[in-house]
C-alpha positions as CSV (number, residue, x, y, z in Angstrom):
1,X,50.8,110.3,-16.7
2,X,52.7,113.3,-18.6
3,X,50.9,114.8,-21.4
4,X,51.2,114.0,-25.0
5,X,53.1,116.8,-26.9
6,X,50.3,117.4,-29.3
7,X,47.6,118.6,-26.6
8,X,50.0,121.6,-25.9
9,X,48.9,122.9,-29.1
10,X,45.6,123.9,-30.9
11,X,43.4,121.4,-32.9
12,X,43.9,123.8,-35.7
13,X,47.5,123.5,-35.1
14,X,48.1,120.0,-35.0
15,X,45.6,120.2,-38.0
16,X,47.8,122.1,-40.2
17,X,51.1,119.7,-39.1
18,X,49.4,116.7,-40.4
19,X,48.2,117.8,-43.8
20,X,51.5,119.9,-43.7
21,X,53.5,116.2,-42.6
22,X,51.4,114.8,-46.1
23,X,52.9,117.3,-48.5
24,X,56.4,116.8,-46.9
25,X,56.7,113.7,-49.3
26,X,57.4,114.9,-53.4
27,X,55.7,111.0,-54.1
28,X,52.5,112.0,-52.3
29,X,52.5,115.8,-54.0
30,X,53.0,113.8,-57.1
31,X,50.1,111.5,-56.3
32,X,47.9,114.2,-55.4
33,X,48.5,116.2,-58.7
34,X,47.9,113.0,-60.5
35,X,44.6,112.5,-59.0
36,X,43.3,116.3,-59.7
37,X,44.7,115.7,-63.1
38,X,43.1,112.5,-63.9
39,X,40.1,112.9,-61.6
40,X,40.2,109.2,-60.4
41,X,43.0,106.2,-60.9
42,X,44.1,102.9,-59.4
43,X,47.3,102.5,-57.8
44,X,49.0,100.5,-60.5
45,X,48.6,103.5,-62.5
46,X,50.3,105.7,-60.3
47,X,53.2,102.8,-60.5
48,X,53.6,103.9,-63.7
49,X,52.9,107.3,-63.5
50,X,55.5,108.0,-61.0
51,X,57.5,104.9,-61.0
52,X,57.8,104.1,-57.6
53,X,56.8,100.1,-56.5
54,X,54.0,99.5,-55.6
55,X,54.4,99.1,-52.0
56,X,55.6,102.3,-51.6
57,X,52.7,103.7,-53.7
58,X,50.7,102.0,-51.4
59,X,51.9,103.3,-48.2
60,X,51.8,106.7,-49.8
61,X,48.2,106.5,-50.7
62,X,47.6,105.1,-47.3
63,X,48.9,108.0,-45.4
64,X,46.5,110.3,-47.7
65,X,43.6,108.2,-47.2
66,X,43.8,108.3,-43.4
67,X,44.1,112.0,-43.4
68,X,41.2,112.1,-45.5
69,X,42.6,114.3,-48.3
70,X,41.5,111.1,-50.9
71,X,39.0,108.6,-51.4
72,X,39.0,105.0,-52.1
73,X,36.4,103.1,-53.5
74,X,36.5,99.4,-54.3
75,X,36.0,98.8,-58.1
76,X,36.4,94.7,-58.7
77,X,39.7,93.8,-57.9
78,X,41.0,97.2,-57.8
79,X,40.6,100.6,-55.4
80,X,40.0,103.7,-57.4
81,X,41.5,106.6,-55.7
82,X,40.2,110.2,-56.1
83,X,40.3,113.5,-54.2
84,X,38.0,114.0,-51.4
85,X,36.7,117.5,-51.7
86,X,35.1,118.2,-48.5
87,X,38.7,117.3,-47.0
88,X,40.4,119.0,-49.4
89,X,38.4,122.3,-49.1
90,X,38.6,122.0,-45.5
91,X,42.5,121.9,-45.6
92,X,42.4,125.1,-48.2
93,X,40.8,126.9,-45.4
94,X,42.8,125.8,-42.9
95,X,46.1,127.2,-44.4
96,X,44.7,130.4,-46.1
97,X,43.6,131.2,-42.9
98,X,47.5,130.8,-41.6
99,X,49.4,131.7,-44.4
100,X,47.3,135.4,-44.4
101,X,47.9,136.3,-41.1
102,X,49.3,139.8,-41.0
103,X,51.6,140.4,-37.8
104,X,50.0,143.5,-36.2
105,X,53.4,145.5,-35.2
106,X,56.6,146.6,-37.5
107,X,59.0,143.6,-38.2
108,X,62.0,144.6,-35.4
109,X,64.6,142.1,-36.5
110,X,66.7,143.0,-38.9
């Protein structure tokens, strides 16, 4: 059996893609400046806050979750979303760390 075309490349690498693939969508940058604004909200609030349906918001917030970048916690009949730090600090690194790299020879193209 062939290999997948992710284990061609680094962890770090396919890393980076993923949370890279999470900012691709402006509804999940919105959602994840909403949450560092507010600190914590439910999804119904982002419905309003963005005005996307709910589904959608959903799906969005799903996506985030399972790259870890936000938490959900169970509050009644509600989730409450917030930022998950570690994940989010982790993430930092991981693109400071690529978007500082300094090429060691004189750019030749021109």
């Amino acid at each position: 059996m062939g290999i997948t075309k992710t284990e061609i490349f680094t962890k770090q690498q396919n890393e980076i893609a993923l949370i890279a693939k999470a900012f691709g969508h402006p509804a999940r940058v919105a959602i994840l400046q909403h949450l560092f604004k507010m600190q914590t909200c439910i999804c119904g609030d982002l419905v309003n806050e963005i005005g996307l349906a709910q589904p959608t918001i959903s799906q969005h917030l799903k996506e985030l979750k399972n790259l870890g970048l936000i938490k959900g916690n169970v509050e009644g009949t509600s989730v409450c979303y917030c930022i998950n730090p570690d994940k989010w600090n982790e993430a930092l690194g991981l693109f400071k760390e690529f978007l500082v790299l300094q090429p060691t020879k004189q750019n030749q193209c021109k």
